[in-house]
C-alpha positions as CSV (number, residue, x, y, z in Angstrom):
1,X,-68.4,11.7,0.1
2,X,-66.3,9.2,2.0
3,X,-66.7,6.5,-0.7
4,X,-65.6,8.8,-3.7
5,X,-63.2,10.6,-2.1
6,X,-61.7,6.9,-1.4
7,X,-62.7,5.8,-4.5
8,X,-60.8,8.8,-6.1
9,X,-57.2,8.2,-4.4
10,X,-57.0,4.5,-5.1
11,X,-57.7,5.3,-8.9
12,X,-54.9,7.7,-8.8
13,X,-52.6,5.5,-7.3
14,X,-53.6,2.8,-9.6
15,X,-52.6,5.4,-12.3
16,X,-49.5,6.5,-11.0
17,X,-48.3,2.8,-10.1
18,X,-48.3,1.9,-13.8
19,X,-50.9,-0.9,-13.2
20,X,-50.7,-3.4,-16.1
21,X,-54.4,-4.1,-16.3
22,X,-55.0,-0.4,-16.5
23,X,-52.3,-0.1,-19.3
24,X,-53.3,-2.3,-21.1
25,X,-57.1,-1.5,-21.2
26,X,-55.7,1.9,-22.3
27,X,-53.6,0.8,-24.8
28,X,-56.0,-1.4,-26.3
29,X,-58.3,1.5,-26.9
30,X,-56.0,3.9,-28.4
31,X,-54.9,1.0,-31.1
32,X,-58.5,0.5,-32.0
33,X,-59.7,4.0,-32.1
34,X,-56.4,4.5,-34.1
35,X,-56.6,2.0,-36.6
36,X,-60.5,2.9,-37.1
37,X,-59.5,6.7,-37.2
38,X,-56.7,5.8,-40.0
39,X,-59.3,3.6,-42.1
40,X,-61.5,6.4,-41.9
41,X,-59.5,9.1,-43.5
42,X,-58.4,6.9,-46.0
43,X,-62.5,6.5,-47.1
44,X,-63.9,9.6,-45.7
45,X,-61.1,12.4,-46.9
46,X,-61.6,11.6,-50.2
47,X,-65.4,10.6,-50.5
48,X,-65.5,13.7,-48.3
49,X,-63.7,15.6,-50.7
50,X,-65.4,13.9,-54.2
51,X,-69.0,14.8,-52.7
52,X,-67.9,18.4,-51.6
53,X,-66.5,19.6,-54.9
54,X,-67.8,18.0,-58.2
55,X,-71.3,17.9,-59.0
56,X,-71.6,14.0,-59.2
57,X,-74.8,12.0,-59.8
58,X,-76.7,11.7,-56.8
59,X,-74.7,14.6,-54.9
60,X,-77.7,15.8,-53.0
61,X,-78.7,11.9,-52.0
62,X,-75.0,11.4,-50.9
63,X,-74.8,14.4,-48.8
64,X,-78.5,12.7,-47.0
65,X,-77.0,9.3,-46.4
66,X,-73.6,11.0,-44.5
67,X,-75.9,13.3,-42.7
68,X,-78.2,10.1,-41.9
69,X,-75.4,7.6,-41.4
70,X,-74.0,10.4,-38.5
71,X,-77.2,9.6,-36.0
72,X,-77.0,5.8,-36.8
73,X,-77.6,4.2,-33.1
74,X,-74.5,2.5,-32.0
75,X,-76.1,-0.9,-31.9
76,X,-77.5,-0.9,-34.5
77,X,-74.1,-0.4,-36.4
78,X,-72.7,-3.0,-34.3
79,X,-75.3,-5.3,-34.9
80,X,-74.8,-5.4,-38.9
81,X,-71.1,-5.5,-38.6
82,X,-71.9,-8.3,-36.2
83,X,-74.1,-9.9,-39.0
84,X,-71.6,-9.9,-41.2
85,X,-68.2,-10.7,-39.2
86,X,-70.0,-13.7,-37.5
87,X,-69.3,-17.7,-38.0
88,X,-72.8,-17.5,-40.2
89,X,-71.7,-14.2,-41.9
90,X,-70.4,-13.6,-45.2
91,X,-67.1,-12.9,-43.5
92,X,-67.6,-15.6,-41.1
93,X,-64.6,-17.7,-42.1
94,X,-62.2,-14.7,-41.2
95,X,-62.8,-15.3,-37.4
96,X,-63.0,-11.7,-36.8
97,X,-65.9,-11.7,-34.2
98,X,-64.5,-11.0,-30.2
99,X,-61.1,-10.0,-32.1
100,X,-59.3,-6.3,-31.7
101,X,-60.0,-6.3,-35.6
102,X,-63.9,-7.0,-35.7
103,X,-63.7,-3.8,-33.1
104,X,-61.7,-1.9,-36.1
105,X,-63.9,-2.6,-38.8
106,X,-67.0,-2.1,-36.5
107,X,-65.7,1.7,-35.0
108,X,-64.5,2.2,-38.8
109,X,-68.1,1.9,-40.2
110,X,-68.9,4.4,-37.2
111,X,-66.6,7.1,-38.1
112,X,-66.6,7.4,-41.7
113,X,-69.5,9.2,-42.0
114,X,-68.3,11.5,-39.7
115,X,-64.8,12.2,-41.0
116,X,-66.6,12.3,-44.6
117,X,-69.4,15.4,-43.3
118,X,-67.0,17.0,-41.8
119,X,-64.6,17.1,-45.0
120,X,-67.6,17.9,-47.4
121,X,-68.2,20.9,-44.9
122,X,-64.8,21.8,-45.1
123,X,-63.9,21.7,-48.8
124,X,-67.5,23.5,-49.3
125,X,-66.0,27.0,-47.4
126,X,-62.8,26.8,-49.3
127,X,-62.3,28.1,-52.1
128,X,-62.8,26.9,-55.5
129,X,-60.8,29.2,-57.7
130,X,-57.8,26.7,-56.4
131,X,-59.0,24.1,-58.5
132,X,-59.5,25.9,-61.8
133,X,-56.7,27.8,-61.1
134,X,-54.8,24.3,-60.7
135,X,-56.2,22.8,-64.1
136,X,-55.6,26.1,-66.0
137,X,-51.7,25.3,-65.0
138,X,-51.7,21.7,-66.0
139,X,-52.6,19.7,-62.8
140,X,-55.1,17.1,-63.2
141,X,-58.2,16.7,-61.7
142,X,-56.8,14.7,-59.1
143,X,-53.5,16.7,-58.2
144,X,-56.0,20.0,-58.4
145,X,-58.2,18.3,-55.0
146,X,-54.9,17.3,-53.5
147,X,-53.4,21.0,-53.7
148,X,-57.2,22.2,-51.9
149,X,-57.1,19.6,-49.4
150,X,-53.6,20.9,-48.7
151,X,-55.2,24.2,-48.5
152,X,-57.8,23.4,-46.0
153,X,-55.2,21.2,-44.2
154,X,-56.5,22.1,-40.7
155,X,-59.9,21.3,-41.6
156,X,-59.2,18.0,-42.5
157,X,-57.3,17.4,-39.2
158,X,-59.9,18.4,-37.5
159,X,-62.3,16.1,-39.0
160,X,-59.8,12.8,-38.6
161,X,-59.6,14.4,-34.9
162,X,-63.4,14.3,-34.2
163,X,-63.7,10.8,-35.8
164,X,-61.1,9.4,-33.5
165,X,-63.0,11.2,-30.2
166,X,-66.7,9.4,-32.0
167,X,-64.5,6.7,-31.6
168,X,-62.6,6.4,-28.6
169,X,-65.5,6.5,-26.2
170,X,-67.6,3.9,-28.0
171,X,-69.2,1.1,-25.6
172,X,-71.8,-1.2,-27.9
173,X,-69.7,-1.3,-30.9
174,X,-66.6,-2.4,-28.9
175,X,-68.8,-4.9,-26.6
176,X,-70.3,-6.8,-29.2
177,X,-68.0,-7.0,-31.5
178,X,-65.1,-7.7,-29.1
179,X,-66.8,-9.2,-26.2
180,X,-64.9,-7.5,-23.7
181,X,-62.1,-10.5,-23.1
182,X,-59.6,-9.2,-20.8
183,X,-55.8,-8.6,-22.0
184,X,-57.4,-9.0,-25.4
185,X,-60.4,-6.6,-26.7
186,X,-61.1,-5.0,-23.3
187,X,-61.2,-1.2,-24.0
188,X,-61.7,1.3,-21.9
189,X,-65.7,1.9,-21.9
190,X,-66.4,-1.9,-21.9
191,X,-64.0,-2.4,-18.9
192,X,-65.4,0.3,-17.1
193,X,-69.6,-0.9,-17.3
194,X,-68.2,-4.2,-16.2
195,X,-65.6,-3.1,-13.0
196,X,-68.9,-0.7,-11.8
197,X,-71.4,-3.8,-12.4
198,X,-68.5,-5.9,-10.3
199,X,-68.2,-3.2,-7.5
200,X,-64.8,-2.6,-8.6
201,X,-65.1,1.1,-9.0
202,X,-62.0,2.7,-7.9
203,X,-60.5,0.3,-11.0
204,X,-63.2,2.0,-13.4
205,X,-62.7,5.9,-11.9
206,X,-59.4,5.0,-12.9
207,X,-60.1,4.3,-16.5
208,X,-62.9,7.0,-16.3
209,X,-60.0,9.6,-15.3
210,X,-57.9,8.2,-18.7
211,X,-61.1,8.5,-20.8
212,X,-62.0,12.2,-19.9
213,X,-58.4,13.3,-20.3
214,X,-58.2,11.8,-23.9
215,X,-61.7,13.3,-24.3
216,X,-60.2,16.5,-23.2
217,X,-57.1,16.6,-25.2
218,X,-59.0,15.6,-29.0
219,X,-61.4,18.5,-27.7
220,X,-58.1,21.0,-27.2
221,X,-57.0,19.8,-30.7
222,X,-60.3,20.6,-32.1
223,X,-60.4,24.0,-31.0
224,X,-57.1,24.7,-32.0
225,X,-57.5,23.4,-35.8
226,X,-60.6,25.4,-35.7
227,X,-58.5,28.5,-34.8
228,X,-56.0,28.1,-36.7
């Protein structure tokens, strides 16, 4: 008890002292989850929203690959996105492998299925009269989803919210895609596996303390979207 009691005061006085290594392993995995979480709405809201409410070709097979795409190991997303972004990759001349950006695009593929389930569950429970209503006063199709979405506002908030919590604690996208280079794609998981594997843990409790109260706050949110 000793150890982690130990442990546990030099991680909050690495917190308190504004270590910059700590910082900025934080602030690098707030950018990325953000990005990733931003890119995600902008694919998943309306797919989300497309899938949810119109009876499209293939609606039923859609709904079966977001489902499906949800339990999609973490490696294995990062090793496609790793196919791709690499020097032999169709993207290869980007340089986008070990680069905050390859970590974007990789946590990106991760959440859009989420934020896309989650907004097909939401627009499902709202409800529809909004939209004929809409059209019968001269909105288009497209103005008719927007006033919905507006509707179910705090449903859709929730849903960007959840992505950016899938996101935020990711490990195996964020190490293979950025390679865990310190000052540069280091994020908070990847930092942590490596300071525990160096002995370093009072550095990693530290982070670990950051993590869970992120972890905590995106769960508050959550709960109070669902409320209201």
């Amino acid at each position: 008890m000793d150890f982690i009691w130990q442990s546990l005061q030099a991680a909050f006085r690495l917190i308190a002292s504004g270590d910059a290594e700590v910082y900025k392993t934080v602030w690098t995995s707030l950018y990325v989850a953000g990005v990733a979480t931003v890119i995600a709405g902008l694919i998943g809201i309306p797919t989300g929203a497309v899938v949810g409410l119109y009876n499209i070709p293939l609606r039923r097979a859609a709904i079966t690959v977001l489902n499906t795409s949800m339990a999609l190991p973490t490696v294995v997303v990062g090793l496609v996105v790793y196919g791709f972004i690499s020097r032999q990759g169709p993207l290869g001349r980007f340089d986008l492998l070990f680069t905050p950006t390859g970590i974007i695009i990789g946590l990106s593929v991760l959440s859009i299925p989420l934020v896309a389930h989650y907004t097909v569950s939401t627009v499902q429970g709202a409800d529809h009269r909004i939209i004929s209503t809409a059209l019968t006063l001269g909105a288009s199709r497209r103005q008719a989803t927007l006033k919905l979405l507006a509707e179910v506002r705090f449903g859709v908030m929730a849903a960007l919210v959840a992505g950016f919590g899938r996101v935020i604690a990711e490990v195996g996208v964020a190490m293979m895609l950025g390679g865990n280079i310190r000052g540069f794609t280091r994020t908070m998981t990847t930092a942590i596996a490596l300071e525990a594997s160096k002995g370093e843990f009072a550095f990693g409790l530290a982070l670990g303390l950051v993590l869970v109260a992120v972890a905590l706050f995106v769960n508050l949110i959550i709960n109070f979207l669902q409320y209201r």
